[in-house]
C-alpha positions, 0 to 999 in steps of 0.5 A: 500500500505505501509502495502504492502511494508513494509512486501516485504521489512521485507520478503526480509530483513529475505531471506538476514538474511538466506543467511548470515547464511548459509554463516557463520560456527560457532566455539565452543571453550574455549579461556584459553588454549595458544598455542591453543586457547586464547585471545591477544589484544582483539582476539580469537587466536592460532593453532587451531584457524588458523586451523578453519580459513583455513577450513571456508576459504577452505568450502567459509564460514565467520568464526564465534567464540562462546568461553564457558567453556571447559565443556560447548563445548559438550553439545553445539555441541549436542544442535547444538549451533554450527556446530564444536568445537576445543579447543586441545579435545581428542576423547576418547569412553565416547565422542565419545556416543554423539559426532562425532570426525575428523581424528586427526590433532596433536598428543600429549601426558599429562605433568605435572606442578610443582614448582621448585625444586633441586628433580627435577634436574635429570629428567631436564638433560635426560627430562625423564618422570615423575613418577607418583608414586611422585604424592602419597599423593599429591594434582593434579589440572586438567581441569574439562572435559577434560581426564586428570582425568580420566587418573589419577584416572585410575593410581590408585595413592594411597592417590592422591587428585585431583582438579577441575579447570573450566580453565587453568587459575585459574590452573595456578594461583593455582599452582602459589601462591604454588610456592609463598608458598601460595598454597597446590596445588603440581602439574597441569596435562595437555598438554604437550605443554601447560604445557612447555609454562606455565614453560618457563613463570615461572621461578618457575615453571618446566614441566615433559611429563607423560606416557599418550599419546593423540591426538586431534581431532576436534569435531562435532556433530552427523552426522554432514555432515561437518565431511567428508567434515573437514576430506579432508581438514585435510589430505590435511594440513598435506599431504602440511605441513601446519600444520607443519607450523603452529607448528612452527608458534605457538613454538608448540614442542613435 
């Protein structure tokens, strides 16, 4: 009898376990990249955070956050370790062979970080954008996974040394201990808004746009049914001006 209770009670535990599951909608990001994703306070963050939250909410689902390496996101959306990953991804073709992507949710275009200088006064006064030709001979840090690499390299800078960095932190930091006189790293390619977070922060530091444009996209894997499902919810977002709001909830600036 108390064999046969038990196993009731194990079945009806593993049916909740299933039920609670099948309510949650789970989250790949890589919480170093602020305004977008990052931790304060011990919580996961930012404009695309608030963005998953507003689609579980909308989907009737509990939102659950895995943050990895940026690096690691797509091999963990092919796994299925999760059901979406945002952490500001660009779809871009070599993605796109074994991902799915979303209509975009925010366009935005690459910037450079470098350590301050009077070389730099008259790209202040017009904000005009950077010539990459100034990268000739230098050393350029990027997030390994992203496109920036790739946008670089396809540039055809003569003598260009580009770094691989596993997080915009250790980025940050690099570029940091140059503008210290400690470093040789002359200038990070990233986002444009996350790169004008980064110099208002640092007084040391300045960012210029580049000519490469992008846009961001949430990531699923393929087939996903939730793609159709996360592109409604989108369209509405932006058709309310939900994520204007959220722009400027997060001083997210073009």
């Amino acid at each position: 009898m108390k064999k046969l209770l038990f196993a009731i009670i194990f079945f009806l535990q593993a049916i909740l376990l299933c039920s609670a599951e099948r309510n949650e909608i789970v989250l790949l990001t890589s919480a170093d990249n602020p305004p977008y994703e990052f931790t304060k306070a011990g919580e996961i963050v930012g404009f695309d955070i608030d963005i998953a939250k507003i689609i579980a909410e909308k989907l009737g689902k509990t939102l659950v956050i895995k943050d990895m390496p940026f690096p690691s996101l797509i091999p963990a959306l092919v796994s299925k370790q999760g059901d979406f990953a945002m952490a500001a991804i660009t779809p871009t073709d070599a993605r796109r062979e074994n991902i799915d992507f979303s209509i975009p949710y925010q366009d935005n275009i690459s910037a450079t970080i470098l350590v301050d200088s009077d070389e730099f006064s008259y790209m202040k006064d017009t904000n005009a954008t950077f010539p990459i030709a100034l990268l000739e001979g230098k050393t350029v840090g990027v997030q390994l996974g992203t496109h920036h690499e790739s946008d670089i390299r396809a540039a055809n800078i003569p003598d260009i040394e580009i770094k691989r960095y596993d997080n915009v932190g250790t980025m940050v930091a690099e570029i940091s201990n140059s503008a210290n006189g400690n470093g040789t790293l002359y200038a990070l390619i990233i986002g444009e808004v996350e790169a004008h977070m980064i110099a208002k922060r640092n007084p040391k530091l300045c960012s210029f746009p580049l000519q490469f444009s992008d846009s961001f996209a949430i990531a699923f894997a393929k087939n996903s049914p939730l793609r159709a499902k996360i592109n409604e919810i989108l369209e509405s977002l932006k058709e309310t001006g939900k994520i204007s709001d959220l722009e400027i909830k997060w001083d997210i600036t073009q």
